[in-house]
N, C-alpha and C positions, 0 to 999 in steps of 0.2 A: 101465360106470359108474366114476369117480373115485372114493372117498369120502374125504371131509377131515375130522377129528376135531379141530374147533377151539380147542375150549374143552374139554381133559380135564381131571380135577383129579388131584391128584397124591397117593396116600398112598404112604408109603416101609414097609416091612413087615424088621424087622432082626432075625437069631438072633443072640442075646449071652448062650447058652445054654451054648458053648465058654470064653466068655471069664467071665463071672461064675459063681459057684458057687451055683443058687438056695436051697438049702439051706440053708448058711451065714448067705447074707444073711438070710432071710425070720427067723431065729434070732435075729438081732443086732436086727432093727426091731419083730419080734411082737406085742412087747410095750408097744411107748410110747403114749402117752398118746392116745387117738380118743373123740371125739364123735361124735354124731347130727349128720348135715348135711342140708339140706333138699332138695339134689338128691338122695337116697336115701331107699329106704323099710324101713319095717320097723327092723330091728334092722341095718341097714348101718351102720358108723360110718367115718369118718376121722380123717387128725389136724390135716385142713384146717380150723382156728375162730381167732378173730380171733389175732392175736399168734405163730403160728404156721402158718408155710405154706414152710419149708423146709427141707424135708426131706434132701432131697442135701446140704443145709451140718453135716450133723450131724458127728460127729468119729470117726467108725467107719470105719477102715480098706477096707472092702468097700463103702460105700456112697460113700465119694472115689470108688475106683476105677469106680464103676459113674457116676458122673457123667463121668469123663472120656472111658468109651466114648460114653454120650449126647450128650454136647457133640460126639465127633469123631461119632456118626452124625446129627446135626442139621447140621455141616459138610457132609456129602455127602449132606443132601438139599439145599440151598442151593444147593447148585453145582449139582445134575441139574436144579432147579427154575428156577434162573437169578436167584432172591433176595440181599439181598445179605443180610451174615454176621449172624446171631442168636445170643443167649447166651441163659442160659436166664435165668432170674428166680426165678420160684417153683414148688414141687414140692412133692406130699403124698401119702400112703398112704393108700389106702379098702378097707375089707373086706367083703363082701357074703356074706352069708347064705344060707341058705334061705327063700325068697318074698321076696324081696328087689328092689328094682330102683335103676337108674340113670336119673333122669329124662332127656328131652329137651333136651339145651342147646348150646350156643358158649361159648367163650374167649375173653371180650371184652378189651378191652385187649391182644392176644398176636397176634404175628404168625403163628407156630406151635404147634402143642400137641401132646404123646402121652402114649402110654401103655407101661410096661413092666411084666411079669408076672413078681412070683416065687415066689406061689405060687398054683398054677389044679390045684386036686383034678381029676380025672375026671369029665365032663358038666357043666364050669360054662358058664356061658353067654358066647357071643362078645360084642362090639363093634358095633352097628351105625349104619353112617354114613347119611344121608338127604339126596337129591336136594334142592339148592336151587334148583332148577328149577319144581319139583312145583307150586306157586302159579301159575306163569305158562302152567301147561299143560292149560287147565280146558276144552275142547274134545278132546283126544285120547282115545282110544276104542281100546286095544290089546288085539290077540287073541293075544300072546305075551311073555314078559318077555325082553328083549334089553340090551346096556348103553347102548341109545339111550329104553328106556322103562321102567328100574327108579324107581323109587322108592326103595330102600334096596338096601344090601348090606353083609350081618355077616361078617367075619371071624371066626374062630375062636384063640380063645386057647390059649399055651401057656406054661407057666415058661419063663424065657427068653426070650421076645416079644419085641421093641421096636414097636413102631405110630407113625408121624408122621405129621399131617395139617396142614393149614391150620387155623391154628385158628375158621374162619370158617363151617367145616366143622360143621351138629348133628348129634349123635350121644348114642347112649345105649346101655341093657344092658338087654333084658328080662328076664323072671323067674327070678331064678336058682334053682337046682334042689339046690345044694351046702352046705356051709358053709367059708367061710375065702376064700370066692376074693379072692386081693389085686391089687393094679393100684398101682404108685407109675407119679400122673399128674405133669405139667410144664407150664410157659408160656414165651415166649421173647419176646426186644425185640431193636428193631434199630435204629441211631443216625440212621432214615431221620424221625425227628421233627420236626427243621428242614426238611424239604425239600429236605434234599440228596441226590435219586433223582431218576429219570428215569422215567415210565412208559413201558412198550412195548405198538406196538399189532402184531397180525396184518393182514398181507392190507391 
């Protein structure tokens, strides 16, 4: 038997564990300003609310530096993805609790979206991405989880982290177990607005 994996989807998974100091950084941003947002529960806040949503622009020496790794690791998922070139747009800090969750969603507007971790205590809870498939597949009947019939799959987080997905991609974070775990998320655009792309087909 042949087998063709037609249609994979692409997360990029980056350590900027060497290169950013998370320490440091999570020192410098700890403290600003987070609200309650409605994709979180409990006592999760961000400092994603109207009028402020970027974060990387801020003027702290460590958080430049930490966007320009971003931007070049959002480079080389574009090039392995075959997309063309993305910048980011908008970025913000969320800090989840204990009984805490991230609900179910997408990055509308963004061609791509991630996540980087700078501070994740011991047993906080991963990432998990969800089968856009799962709707169209209301007949199948599996007697083993394989990566041709998952439904989901969490990643495990860690200070240092980077995670890129499509931002097309739902995902969320069930209940976390900790307190402090932080996640500075992102969105990105691409100058493919007017239509000057090409689509490409397989096969």
């Amino acid at each position: 038997m042949i087998t063709h994996k037609i249609f994979p989807t692409y997360v990029g998974e980056f350590d900027l564990s060497t290169k950013i100091d998370t320490k440091l950084l999570w020192n410098e941003i700890k403290d600003l300003k987070m609200e309650q947002h409605p994709l979180l529960t409990g006592t999760a806040v961000s400092t994603y609310f109207p009028g402020n949503d970027h974060l990387l622009d801020i003027d702290v020496p460590l958080v430049k530096k930490l966007k320009q790794y971003i931007q070049e690791a959002i480079d080389e998922y574009v090039k392995e993805s075959g997309l063309i070139n993305c910048q980011l747009t908008n970025s913000w800090l969320s800090v989840m609790n204990n009984e805490t969750k991230l609900l179910p969603h997408r990055h509308e507007a963004s061609v791509i979206s991630g996540a980087y971790y700078p501070f994740v205590p011991q047993g906080s809870v991963g990432l998990t991405v969800m089968n856009p498939l799962k709707p169209y597949r209301m007949c199948e009947v599996n007697e083993r989880t394989t990566e041709y019939t998952a439904v989901d799959g969490t990643f495990p987080v860690k200070e240092g982290l980077l995670i890129i997905f499509p931002s097309w991609l739902e995902h969320k974070s069930d209940q976390n177990e900790t307190n402090g775990r932080a996640v500075i998320s992102f969105n990105t655009t691409n100058n493919a607005v007017n239509g000057n792309y090409k689509q490409t087909r397989m096969i």
